[in-house]
C-alpha positions as a printed Julia matrix, in Angstrom:
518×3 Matrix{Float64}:
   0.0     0.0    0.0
   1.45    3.22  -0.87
   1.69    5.47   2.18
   0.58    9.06   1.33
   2.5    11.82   3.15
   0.55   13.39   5.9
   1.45   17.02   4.36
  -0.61   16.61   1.15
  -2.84   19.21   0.98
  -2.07   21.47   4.22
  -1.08   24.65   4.75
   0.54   26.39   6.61
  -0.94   28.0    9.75
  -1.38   31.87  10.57
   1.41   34.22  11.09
   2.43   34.02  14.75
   5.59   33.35  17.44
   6.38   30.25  18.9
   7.5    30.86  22.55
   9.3    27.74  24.02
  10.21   27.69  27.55
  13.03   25.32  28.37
  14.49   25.36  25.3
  17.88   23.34  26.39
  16.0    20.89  27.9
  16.07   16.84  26.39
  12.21   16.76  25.06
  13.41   20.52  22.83
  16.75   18.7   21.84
  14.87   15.25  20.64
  11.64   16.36  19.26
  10.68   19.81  19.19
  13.55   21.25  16.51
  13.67   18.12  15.12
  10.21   18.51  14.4
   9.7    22.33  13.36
  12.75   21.95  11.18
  10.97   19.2    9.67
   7.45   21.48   9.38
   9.3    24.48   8.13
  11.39   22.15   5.31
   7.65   21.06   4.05
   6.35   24.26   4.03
   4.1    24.21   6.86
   5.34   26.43   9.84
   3.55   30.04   9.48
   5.05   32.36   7.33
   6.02   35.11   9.56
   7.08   32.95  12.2
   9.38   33.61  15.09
  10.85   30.68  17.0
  12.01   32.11  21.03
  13.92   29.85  22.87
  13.93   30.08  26.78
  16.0    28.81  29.57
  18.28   29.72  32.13
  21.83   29.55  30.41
  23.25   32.82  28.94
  23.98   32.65  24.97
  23.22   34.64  22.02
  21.12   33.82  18.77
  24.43   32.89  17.03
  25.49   30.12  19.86
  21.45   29.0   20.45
  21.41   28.33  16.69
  24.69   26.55  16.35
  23.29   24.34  19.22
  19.89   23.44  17.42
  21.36   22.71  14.12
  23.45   20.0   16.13
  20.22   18.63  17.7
  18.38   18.64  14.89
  21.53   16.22  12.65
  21.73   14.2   15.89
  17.8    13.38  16.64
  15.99   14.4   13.17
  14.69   12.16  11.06
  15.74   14.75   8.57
  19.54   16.28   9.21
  19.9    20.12   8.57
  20.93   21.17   4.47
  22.61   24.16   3.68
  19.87   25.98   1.76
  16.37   25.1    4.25
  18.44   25.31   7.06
  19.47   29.25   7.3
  15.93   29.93   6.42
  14.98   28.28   9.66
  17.78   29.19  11.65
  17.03   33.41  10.45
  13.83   32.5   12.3
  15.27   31.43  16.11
  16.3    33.46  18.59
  17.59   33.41  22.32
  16.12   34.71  25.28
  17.64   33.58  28.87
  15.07   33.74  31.72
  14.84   32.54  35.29
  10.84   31.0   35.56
  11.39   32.21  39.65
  12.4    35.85  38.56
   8.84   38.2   37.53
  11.68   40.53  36.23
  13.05   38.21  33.53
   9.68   38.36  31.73
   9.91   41.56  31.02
  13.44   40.75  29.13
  11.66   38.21  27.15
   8.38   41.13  26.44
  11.17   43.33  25.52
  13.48   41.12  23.34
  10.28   40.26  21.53
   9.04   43.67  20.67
  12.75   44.63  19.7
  12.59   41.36  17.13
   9.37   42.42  15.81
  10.97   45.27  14.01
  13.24   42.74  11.94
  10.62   39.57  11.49
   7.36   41.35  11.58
   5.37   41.35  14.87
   2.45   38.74  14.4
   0.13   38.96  16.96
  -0.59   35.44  17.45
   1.75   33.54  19.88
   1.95   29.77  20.89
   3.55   29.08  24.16
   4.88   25.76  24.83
   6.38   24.88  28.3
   8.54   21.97  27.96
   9.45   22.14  31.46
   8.9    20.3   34.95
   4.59   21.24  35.8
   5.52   22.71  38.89
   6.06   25.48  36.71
   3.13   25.91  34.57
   0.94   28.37  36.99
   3.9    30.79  37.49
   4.48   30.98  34.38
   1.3    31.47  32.8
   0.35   33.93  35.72
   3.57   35.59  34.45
   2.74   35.72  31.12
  -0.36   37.33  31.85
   0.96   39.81  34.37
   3.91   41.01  32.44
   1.85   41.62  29.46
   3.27   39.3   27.01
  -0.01   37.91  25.61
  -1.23   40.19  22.84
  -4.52   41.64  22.91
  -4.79   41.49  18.88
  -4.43   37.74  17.99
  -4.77   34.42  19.69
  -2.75   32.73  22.12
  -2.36   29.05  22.93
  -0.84   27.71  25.45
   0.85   23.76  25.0
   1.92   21.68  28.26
   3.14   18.01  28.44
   2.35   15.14  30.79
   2.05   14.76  33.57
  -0.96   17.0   34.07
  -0.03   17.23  38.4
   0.92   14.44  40.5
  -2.76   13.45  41.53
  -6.59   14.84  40.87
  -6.18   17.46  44.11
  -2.93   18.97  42.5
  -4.22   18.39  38.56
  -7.76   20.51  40.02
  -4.73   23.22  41.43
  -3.12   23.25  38.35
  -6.04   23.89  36.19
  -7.4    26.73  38.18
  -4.16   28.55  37.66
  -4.2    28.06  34.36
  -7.72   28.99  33.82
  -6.97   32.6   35.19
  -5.11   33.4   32.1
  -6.29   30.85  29.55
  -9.92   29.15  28.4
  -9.98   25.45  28.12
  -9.87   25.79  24.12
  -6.8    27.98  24.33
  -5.2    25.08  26.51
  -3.36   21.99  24.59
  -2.32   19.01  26.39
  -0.14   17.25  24.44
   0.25   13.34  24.87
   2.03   12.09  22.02
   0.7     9.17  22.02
  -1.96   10.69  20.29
  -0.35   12.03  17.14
   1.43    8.4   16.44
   0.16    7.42  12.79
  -1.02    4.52  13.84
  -2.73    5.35  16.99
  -4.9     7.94  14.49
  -5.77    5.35  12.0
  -7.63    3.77  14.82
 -10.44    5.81  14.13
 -10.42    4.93   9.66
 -10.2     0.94  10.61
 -13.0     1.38  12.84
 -15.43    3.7   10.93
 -13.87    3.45   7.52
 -14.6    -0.11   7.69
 -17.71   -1.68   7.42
 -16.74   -5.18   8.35
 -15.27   -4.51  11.65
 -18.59   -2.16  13.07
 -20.91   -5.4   13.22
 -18.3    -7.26  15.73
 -17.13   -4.37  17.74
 -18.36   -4.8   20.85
 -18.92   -8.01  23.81
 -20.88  -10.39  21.59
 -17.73  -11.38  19.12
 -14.51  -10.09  21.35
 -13.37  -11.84  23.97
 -10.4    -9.15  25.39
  -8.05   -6.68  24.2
  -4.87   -6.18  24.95
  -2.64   -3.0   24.71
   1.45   -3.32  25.01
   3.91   -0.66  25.57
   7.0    -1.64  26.29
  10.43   -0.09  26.47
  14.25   -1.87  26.75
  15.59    1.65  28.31
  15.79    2.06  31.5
  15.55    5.57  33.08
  18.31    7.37  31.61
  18.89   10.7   33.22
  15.09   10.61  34.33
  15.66    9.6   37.8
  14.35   12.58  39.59
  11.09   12.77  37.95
  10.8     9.3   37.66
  11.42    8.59  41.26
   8.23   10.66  41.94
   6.43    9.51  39.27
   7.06    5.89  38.51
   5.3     3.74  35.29
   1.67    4.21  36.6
   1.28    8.26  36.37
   4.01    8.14  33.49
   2.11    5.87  31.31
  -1.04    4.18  32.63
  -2.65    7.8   33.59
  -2.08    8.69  30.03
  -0.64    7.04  27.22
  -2.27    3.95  28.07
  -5.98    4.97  28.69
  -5.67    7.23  25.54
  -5.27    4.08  23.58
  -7.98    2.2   25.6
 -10.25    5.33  24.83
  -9.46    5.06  20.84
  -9.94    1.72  20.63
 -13.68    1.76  22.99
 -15.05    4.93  21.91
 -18.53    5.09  20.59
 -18.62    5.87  16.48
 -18.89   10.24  16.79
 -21.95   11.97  15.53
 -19.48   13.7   13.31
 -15.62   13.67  12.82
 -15.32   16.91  14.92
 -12.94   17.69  17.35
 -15.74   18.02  20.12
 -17.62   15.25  18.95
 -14.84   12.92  19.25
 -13.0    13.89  22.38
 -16.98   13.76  24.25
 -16.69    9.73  22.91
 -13.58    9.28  24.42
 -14.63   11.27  27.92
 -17.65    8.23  27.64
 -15.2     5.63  27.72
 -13.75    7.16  30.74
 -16.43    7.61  32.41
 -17.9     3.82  32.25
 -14.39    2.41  33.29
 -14.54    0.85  36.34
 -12.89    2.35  39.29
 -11.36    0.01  41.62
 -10.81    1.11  45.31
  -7.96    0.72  46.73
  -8.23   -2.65  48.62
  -9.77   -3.81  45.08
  -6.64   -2.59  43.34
  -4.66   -5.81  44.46
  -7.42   -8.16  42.07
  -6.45   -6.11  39.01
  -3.3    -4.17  39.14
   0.19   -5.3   39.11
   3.55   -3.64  39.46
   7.28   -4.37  38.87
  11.07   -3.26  39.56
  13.25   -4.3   37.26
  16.34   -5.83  38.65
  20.21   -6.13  36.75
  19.95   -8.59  33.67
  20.6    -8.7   29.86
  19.08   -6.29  26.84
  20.57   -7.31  23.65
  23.38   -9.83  25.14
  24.82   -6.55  26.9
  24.36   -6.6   31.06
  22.42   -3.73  32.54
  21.89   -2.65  36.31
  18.46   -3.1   37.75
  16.47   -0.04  38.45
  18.28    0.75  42.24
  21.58    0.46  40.36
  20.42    3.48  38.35
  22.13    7.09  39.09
  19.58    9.0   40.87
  17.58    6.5   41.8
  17.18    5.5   45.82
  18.83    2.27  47.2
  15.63    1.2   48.6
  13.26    2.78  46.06
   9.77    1.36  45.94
   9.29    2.92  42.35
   7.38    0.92  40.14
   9.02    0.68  36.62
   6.17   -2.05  35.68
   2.34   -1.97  35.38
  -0.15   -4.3   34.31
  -3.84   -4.1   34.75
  -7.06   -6.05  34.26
 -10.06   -3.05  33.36
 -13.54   -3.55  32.5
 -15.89   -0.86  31.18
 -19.26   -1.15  32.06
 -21.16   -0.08  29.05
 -23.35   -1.67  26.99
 -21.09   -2.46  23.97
 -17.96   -3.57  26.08
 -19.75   -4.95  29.34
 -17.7    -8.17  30.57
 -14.89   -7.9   28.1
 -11.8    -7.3   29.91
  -9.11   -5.11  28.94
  -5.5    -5.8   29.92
  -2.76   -3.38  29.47
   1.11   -3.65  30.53
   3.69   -1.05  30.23
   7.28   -1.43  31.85
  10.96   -0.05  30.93
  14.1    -2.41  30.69
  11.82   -5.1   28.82
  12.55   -7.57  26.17
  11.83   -5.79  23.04
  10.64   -2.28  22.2
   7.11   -2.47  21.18
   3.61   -0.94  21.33
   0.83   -3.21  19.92
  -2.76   -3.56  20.35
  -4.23   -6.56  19.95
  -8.09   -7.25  19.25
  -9.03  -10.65  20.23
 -11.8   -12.57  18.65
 -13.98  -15.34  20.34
 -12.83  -18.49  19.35
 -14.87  -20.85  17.39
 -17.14  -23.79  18.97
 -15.02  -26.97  20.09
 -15.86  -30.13  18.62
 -16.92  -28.92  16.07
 -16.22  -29.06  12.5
 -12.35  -27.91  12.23
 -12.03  -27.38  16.12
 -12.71  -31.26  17.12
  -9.49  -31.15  19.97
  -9.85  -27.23  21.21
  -6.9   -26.42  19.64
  -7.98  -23.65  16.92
  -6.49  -20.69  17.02
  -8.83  -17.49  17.66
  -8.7   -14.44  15.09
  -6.85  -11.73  15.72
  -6.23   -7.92  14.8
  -3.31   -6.41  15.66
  -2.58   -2.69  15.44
   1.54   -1.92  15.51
   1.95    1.33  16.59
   5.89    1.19  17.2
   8.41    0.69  16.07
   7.31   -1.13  13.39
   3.77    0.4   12.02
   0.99   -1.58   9.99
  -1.52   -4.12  11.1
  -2.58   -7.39  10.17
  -5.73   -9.74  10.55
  -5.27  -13.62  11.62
  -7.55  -15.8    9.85
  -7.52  -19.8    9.76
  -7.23  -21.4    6.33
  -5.95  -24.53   4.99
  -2.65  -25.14   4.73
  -2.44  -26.36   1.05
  -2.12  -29.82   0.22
  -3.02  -31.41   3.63
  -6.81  -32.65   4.13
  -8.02  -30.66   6.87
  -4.45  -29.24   8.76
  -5.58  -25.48   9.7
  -3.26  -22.75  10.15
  -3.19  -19.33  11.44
  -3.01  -16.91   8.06
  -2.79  -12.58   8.26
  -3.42  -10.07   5.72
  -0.81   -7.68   6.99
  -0.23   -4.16   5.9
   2.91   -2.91   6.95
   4.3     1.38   6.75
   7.54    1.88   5.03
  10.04    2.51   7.58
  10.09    6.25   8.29
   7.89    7.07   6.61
   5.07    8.59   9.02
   5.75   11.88  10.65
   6.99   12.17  13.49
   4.33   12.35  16.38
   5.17   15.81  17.51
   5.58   17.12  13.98
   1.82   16.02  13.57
   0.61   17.55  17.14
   3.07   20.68  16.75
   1.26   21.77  13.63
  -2.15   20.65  15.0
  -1.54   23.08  17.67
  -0.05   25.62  15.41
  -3.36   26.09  13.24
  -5.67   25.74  16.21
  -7.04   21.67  16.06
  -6.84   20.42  19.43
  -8.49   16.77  18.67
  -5.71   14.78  19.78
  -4.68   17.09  22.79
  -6.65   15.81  26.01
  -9.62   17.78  27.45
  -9.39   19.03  31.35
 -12.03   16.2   31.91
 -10.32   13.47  29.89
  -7.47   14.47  32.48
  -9.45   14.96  35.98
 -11.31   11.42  35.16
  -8.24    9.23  34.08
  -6.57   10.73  37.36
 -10.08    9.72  39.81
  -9.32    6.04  38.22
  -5.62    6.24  38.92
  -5.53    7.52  42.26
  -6.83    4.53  44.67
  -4.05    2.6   42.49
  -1.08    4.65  43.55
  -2.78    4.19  47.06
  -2.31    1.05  46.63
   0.79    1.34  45.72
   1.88    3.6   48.63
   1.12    1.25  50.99
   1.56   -1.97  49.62
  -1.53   -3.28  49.12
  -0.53   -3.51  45.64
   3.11   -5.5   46.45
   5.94   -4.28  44.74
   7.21   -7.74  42.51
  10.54   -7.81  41.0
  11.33   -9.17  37.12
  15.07   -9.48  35.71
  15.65   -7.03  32.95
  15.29   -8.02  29.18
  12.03  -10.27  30.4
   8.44   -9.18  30.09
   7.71   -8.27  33.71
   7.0   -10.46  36.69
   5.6   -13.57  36.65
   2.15  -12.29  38.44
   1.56  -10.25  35.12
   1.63  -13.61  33.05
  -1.55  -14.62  35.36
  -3.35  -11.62  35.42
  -5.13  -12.92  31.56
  -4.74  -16.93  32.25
  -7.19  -16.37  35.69
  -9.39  -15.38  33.24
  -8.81  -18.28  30.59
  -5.89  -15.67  28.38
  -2.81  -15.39  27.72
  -0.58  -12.24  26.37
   0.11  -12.32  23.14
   3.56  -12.03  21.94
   4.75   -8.89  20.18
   6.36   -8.45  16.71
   9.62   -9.37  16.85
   9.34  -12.23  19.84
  10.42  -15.77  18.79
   9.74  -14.97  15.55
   7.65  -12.49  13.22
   5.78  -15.04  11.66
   2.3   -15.66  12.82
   2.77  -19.57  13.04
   4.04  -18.88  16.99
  -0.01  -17.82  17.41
  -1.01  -21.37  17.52
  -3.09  -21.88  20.93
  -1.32  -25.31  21.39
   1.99  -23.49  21.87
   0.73  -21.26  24.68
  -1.46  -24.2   26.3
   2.01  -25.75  26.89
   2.95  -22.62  28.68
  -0.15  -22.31  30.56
């Protein structure tokens, strides 16, 4: 299948700046210029557009630039050329500023108004805080206070996860946001949400009609949704500490992709329409309390073991990272959401870092077919299957049974796969930046997509605080503890491998290979 480039047809947003606090920090250095270098090479940053970079460290435009151009060759999917790249780079500037000094914002009011005699001044501006959330409030209070919003164009305002620490602090958050910004001014980003795959959720479902029919608790027995990582923390270790896998993922990435894949068909493919869906599927998951937590919920520490053939440290080993940390680096859950379409089905989702491969799948299965009957005489048929690869490898396939030819009766697990050319889908932020950019905030979450995933997280970290929830242990380069493995076979399941394990052929599907293991 050809893939068709996401920029066909677009254009580029109104004239405006593009304010970035913490400009030196690792998300700016890995995505952001990667990804507005990438915009501006296909045409589709605004045209005038200003790029201000802010953090702490003094430099000048000349040093700043030098700096991004060595980011951008480093972590772009597309490495800086001589002719696109001075355009861009005659487009970013430097500002230092202190978020604890009031003072410093007027610098950054005053080093804008002095560029907007050499750019052109548009009145639009896009702020994007790429910094730890303790900050948002101050500076959006700031940015109000010191006058730096203009009064003749639009301003947006673009935070990342996590949205506070719990519901009380999230609620705390949003009021100090909401005394200088509405809730449509306000863009959450979760990048999950601009992965190509994660978006062509929506087209298999309602661009399809054979899959409509079977959606729901008469024809699927469970879902499952895998994110898994082989890093370990890195140089995350002080937010991590604090944060550990379930408010890093599960709070976020992982219920957006349960919300894709549950949400009720839209009235109409607009952005309203389809985030109110999504709040639905929120709203009918089940909240377990905190003494219920230990039925459905797992968590894991990795400890020292082997990615790749090379040894790594477990997660107490890491620098930063407490000798006797209680930091989950694992999750696994069993949910349920009582609705009418999905009541009884159960959906399991895992997440953990230092894992055997680097995947994120979804995986739709099927009921299996009668036993003893016709082709499934001994039990053993294989169900049907469809499998959404979100990363790193993108595509999908279905799993049928057929014939294998030239036997009498011998069935076999068969897929229709579609598979994306490598690197060939935009990069996730490059999607959201310019989403956010021309003023389309349908995959940025709403303030009650956040305040509900955080009223289901909450008695989970509870349980996690005081170990009702215990804290099990899995060697790195595995696929988490062994109590994750029962979570689906209490319930007659079994995970499903991910591309890439044992093999990428579908024969290691076959239900008589996992009854052995079961």
């Amino acid at each position: 299948m050809q893939h068709t480039e996401f920029t066909q047809g677009l254009e580029a947003p109104n004239p405006q700046w593009f304010i970035l606090f913490g400009a030196t920090g690792d998300l700016a250095k890995r995505k952001l210029y990667p990804a507005l270098y990438s915009l501006y090479r296909n045409r589709l940053l605004p045209e005038p557009f200003a790029l201000a970079g802010v953090a702490r460290g003094a430099m000048d435009d000349g040093q700043f630039r030098e700096l991004v151009r060595e980011w951008v060759d480093k972590h772009g999917r597309r490495p800086a050329t001589s002719g696109d790249w001075e355009g861009f780079a005659a487009r970013v500037f430097y500002c230092p500023l202190d978020a604890n000094r009031p003072e410093d914002f007027d610098r950054l009011r005053a080093r804008i108004d002095q560029l907007a005699r050499s750019v052109g001044d548009p009145p639009n501006r896009v702020f994007y805080l790429a910094m730890a959330p303790d900050f948002f409030g101050k500076v959006a209070l700031q940015l109000k206070a010191r006058g730096l919003l203009h009064e003749r164009g639009f301003k947006r305002l673009i935070i990342e996860k996590p949205f506070g620490h719990d519901l009380a602090s999230a609620h705390k958050l949003n009021s100090e946001l909401y005394q200088v910004f509405e809730e449509s001014e306000i863009y959450r980003i979760d990048h999950y949400l601009g992965k190509e795959m994660v978006q062509n959720i929506e087209v298999i479902r309602f661009a399809n009609s054979i899959f409509e029919p079977v959606w729901n608790n008469r024809s699927i027995a469970n879902v499952q949704i895998t994110s898994s990582e082989t890093v370990g923390v890195e140089e995350r270790a002080g937010y991590y500490e604090s944060a550990g896998a379930l408010r890093d993922m599960v709070q976020n990435h992982m219920l957006q992709m349960v919300m894709m894949v549950a949400m009720e068909p839209p009235s109409r493919l607009h952005t309203e329409a389809i985030r109110d869906e999504k709040v639905k599927v929120l709203r009918s998951l089940r909240r377990y309390t905190a003494d219920e937590a230990a039925n459905h919920v797992v968590r894991g520490q990795y400890l020292a073991g082997a990615i790749g053939g090379a040894p790594v440290p477990g997660y107490r080993e890491e620098p930063g990272v407490k000798p006797d940390s209680r930091t989950e680096t694992f999750v696994a859950a069993r949910l349920f959401i009582d609705n009418f379409r999905w009541a009884g089905v159960p959906f399991y989702i895992r997440t953990g870092k230092r894992m055997a491969l680097k995947s994120t799948e979804i995986v739709i299965q099927f009921r299996n077919m009668p036993e003893h009957l016709y082709f499934n005489e001994d039990g053993t048929l294989g169900p049907n299957l469809l499998v959404i690869r979100v990363n790193p490898v993108e595509g999908m396939y279905l799993q049928l049974n057929a014939k294998r030819p030239g036997t009498e009766g011998d069935v076999v697990p068969v897929a229709m796969e579609f598979s994306q050319p490598r690197d060939s889908s935009p990069e996730a932020y490059e999607r959201l930046l310019y989403e956010a950019m021309r003023g389309d905030s349908t995959y940025f979450t709403r303030w009650d997509e956040v305040s509900l995933a955080w009223k289901l997280v909450d008695p989970m970290a509870e349980a996690f605080a005081d170990e009702r929830v215990p804290l099990s242990t899995y060697p790195a380069g595995s696929w988490g503890p062994e109590e994750a493995r029962r979570l689906p076979a209490a319930d007659g399941f079994w995970w499903w491998p991910v591309y890439g394990e044992e093999t990428p052929s579908v024969e290691h599907m076959l239900v008589r290979r996992y009854a052995q293991v079961l």
